[in-house]
N, C-alpha and C positions, 0 to 999 in steps of 0.2 A: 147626721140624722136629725138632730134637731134643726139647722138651720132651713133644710129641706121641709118639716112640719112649722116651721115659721113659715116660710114665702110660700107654704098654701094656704094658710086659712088670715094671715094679716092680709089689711089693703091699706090704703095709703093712708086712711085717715087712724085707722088705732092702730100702725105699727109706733107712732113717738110713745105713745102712752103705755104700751106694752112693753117696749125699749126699755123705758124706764122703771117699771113695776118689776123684769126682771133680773134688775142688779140688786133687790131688794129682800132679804131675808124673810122678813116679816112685813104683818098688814100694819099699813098704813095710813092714816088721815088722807081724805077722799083730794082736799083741796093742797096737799101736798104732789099729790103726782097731778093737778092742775097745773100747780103751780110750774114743773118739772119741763111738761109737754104743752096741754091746754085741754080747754074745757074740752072745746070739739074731739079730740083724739080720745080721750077719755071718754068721753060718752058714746063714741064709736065702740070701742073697744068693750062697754058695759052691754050695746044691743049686740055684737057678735056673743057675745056668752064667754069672752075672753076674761072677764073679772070675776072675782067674788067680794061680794060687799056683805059687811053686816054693819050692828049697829051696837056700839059697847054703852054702857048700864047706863053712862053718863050720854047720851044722845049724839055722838062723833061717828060719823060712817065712816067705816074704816075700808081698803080692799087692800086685793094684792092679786097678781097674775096666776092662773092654772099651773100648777106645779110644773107640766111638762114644758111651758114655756121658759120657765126659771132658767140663771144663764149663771147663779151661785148655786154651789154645792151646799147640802148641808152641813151640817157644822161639824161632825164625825162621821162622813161616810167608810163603806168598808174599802179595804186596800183593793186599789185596781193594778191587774198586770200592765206594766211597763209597754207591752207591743199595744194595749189598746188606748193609750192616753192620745191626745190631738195633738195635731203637728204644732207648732211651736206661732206663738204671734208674731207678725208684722210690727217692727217700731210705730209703724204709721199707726196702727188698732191698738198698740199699748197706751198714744200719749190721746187719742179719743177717749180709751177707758179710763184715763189716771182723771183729764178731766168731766168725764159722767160722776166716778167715783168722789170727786172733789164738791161735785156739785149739787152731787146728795148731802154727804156731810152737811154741808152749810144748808140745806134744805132740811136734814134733821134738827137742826143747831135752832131752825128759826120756829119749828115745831114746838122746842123744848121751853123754849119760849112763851109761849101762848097757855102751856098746861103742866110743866112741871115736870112730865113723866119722865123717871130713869131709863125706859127703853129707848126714850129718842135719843140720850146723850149715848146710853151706849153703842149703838146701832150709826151714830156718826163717829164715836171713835174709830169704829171696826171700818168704817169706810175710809178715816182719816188714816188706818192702820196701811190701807191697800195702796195707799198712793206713798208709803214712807215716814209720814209725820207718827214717832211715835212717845210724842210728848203727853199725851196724855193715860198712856199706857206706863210709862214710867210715873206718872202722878197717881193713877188709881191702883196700879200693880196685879196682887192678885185678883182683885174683882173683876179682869175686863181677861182672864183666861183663856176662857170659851171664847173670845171677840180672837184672841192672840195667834188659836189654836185653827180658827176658820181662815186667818190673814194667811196661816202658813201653809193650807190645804191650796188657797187660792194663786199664791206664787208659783207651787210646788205645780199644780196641774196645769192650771192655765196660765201663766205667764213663765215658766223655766226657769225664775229666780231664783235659783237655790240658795242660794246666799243670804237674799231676805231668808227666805222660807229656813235653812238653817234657823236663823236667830230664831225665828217665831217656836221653832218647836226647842229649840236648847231653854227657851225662855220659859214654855210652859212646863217641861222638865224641873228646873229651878225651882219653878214654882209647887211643885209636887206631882203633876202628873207621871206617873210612872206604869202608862199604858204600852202595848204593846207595837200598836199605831204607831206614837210615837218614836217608842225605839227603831222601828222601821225606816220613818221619816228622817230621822234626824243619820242614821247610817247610808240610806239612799244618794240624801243629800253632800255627805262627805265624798261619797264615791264619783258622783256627780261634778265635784270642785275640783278634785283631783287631791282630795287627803286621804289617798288608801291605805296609808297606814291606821288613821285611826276609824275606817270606817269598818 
């Protein structure tokens, strides 16, 4: 459904810009998804009515894509049945998305740079989360939870990693969560590996 509401209303100059705005959680510095795609695509995509921009206290236009286009889940959606999840990706679409996903990171990394903000570090962890790297989830620990708990929604639906996705939620377990999501998630995913015993 969604990719069929993508290839009617994108054309060829704001699908980079919108590509990229929807690996993206949150609104972002304007000249960040320039940077990503390009000016042109982005301002294609700002005259289609594809963005929403504002303007935070400090004078930084910020946007991000129309929710429907979003290609992440939020961060605790509710439990979806099993027959209705998507088929499973192609290696080929996995290692384009590890490097989209790699390329945000370091596109947040050069953000946090310029202003400081704790959302741009965390917001590249969680991206830094998606491709593996999770050194600095082992460095900030519990603070980057919510980042942990979105990493394992993200294996879990869209990439069939259960294995990541295991950790990500035994981890925020660990860490206290003792939601019921969770315990779902993380027995899923045993059944999933093939440890029925302990699922």
């Amino acid at each position: 459904l969604r990719s069929d509401l993508v290839n009617r209303i994108l054309d060829a100059d704001s699908r980079p810009a919108v590509e990229w705005l929807s690996l993206l959680r949150i609104s972002v510095p304007r000249e960040m998804v320039v940077d990503l795609a390009n000016e042109h695509s982005v301002s294609s995509a700002e005259r289609l009515g594809l963005v929403v921009s504002t303007q935070s206290p400090f004078g930084r236009v910020t946007i991000r894509c129309l929710e429907p286009l979003r290609s992440i889940e939020p961060s605790n959606p509710e439990p979806e049945d099993d027959a209705e999840e998507a088929l499973e990706d192609s290696p080929a679409s996995n290692a384009v998305d590890t490097q989209r996903h790699e390329a945000v990171a370091h596109a947040y990394l050069r953000v946090y740079k310029s202003d400081d903000d704790p959302r741009w570090l965390r917001e590249a962890a969680y991206h830094q989360m998606l491709v593996g790297n999770i050194e600095s989830v082992q460095q900030f620990g519990v603070a980057y939870r919510s980042e942990i708990f979105a990493a394992g929604e993200y294996w879990f639906k869209k990439r069939k990693d259960f294995k990541s996705a295991l950790w990500a939620f035994e981890t925020v377990r660990g860490m206290g969560d003792e939601s019921a999501l969770t315990d779902m998630r993380i027995a899923s995913c045993l059944l999933r590996i093939g440890k029925y015993e302990d699922g």
